[in-house]
C-alpha positions as CSV (number, residue, x, y, z in Angstrom):
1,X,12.9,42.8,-9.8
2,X,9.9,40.0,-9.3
3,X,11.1,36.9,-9.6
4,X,8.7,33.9,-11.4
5,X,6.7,31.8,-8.9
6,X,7.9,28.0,-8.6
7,X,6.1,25.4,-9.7
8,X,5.6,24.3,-6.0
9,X,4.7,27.7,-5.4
10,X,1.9,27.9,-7.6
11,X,0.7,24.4,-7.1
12,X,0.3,25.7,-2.7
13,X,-1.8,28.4,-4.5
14,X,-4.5,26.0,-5.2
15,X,-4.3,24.0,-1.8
16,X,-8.4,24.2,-0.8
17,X,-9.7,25.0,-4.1
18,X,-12.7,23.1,-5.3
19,X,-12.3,21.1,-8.0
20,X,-15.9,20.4,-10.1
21,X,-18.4,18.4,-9.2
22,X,-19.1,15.1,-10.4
23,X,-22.6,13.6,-8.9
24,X,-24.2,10.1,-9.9
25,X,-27.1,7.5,-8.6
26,X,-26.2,4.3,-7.2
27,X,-27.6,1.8,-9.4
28,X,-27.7,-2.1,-8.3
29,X,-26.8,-3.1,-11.9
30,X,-23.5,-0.9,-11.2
31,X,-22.7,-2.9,-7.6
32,X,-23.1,-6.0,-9.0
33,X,-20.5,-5.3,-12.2
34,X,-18.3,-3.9,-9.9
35,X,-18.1,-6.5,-7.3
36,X,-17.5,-9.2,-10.2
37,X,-15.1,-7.0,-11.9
38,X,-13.3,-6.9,-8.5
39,X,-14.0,-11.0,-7.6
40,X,-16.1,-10.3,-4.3
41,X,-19.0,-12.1,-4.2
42,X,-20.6,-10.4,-1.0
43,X,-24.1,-10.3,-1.4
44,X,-24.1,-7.3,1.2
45,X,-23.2,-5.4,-2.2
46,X,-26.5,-6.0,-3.7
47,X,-27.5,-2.9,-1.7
48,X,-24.7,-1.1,-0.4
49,X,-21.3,0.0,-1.9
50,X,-18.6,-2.0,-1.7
51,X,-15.5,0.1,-0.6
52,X,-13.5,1.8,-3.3
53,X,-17.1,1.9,-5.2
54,X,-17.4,5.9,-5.2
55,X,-14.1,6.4,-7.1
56,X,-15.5,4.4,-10.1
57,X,-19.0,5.9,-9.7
58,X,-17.9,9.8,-9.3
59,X,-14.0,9.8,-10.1
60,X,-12.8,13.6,-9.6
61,X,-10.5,14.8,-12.0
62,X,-7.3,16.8,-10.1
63,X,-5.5,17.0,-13.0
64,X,-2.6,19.8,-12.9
65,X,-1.2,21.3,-15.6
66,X,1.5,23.4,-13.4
67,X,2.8,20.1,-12.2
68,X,3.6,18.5,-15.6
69,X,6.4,20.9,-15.4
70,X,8.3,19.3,-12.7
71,X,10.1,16.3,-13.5
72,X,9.4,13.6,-16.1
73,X,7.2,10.9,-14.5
74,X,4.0,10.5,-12.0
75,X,4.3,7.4,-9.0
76,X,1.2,6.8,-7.0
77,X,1.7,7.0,-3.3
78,X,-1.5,5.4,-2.3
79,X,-4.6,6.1,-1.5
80,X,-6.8,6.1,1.8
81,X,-10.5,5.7,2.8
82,X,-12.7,7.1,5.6
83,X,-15.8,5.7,5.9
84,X,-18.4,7.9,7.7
85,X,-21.8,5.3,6.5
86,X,-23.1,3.2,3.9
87,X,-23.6,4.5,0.2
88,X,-26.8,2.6,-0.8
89,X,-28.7,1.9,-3.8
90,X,-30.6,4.6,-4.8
91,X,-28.4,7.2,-2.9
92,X,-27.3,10.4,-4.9
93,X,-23.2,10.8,-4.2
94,X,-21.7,14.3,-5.1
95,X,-17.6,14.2,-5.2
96,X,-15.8,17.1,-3.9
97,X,-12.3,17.4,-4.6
98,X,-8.9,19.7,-3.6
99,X,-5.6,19.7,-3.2
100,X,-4.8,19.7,0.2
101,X,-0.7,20.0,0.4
102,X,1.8,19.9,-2.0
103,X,5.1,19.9,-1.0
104,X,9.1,18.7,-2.8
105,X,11.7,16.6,-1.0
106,X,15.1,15.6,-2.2
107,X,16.2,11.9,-2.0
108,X,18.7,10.1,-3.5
109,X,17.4,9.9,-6.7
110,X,16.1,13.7,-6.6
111,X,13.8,16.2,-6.3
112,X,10.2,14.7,-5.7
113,X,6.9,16.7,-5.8
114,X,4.0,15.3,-4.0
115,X,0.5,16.6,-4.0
116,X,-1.8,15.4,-1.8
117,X,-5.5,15.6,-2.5
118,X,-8.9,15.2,-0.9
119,X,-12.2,14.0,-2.1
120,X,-15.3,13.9,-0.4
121,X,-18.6,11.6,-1.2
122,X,-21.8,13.2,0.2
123,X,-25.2,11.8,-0.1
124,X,-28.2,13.7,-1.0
125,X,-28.5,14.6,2.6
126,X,-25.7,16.3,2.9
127,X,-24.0,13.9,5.1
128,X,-20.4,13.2,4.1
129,X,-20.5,8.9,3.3
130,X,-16.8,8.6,2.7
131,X,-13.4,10.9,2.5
132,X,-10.8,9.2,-0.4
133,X,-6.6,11.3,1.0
134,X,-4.7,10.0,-2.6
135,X,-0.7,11.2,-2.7
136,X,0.8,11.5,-6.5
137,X,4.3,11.8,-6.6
138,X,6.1,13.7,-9.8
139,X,9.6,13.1,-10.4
């Protein structure tokens, strides 16, 4: 008798896979919004990203159908950058994203699913500018 893959089991399934592409140009117009949006008057950002910039100008959507069966609720466990080099104005970014782990603990509250995903930003030479590790928790 086969028995029906877990949730957990078919979220692993898609550890690796690509997710689409989003690309876009960075624009000095868009610098300058975001560093006011964000308070940081740095005028470094006239020409080069500010960090955290490439989420807002290529946001990769890992959105997971499977996992809205576990549980009721999503928690962010954080987010970390690697930055490789500059993205500068006029600098064409491709985001890459995966899921790179998912696996379930049990606390005190109980069970907990956490995916782990990967993006990567690389310029129009091929060169990887930044790597964004995010953890989203389901319970």
């Amino acid at each position: 008798m086969a028995t029906t893959p877990s949730v957990v089991d078919r979220l692993r399934a898609r550890i690796g896979v690509a997710v689409p592409l989003s690309e876009a140009t960075v624009e000095a117009g868009h610098l300058k919004r975001f560093a006011e949006a964000i308070g940081d008057p740095n005028p470094r950002w006239t020409s080069e990203a500010p960090p955290t910039f490439l989420v807002a100008l290529a946001p990769v959507s890992l959105h997971l159908a499977e996992a809205e069966e576990y549980g009721k609720g999503w928690l962010n466990g954080g987010n970390r950058f690697e930055y490789f080099e500059p993205a500068n104005v006029g600098d064409r970014i491709t985001a890459t994203g995966r899921v790179a782990d998912v696996y379930e603990k049990i606390g005190s509250s109980g069970s907990l699913l956490f995916i782990i995903f990967e993006t990567d930003y690389v310029n129009q030479d091929g060169r990887t500018v930044a790597r964004l590790r995010g953890t989203a928790i389901r319970r």
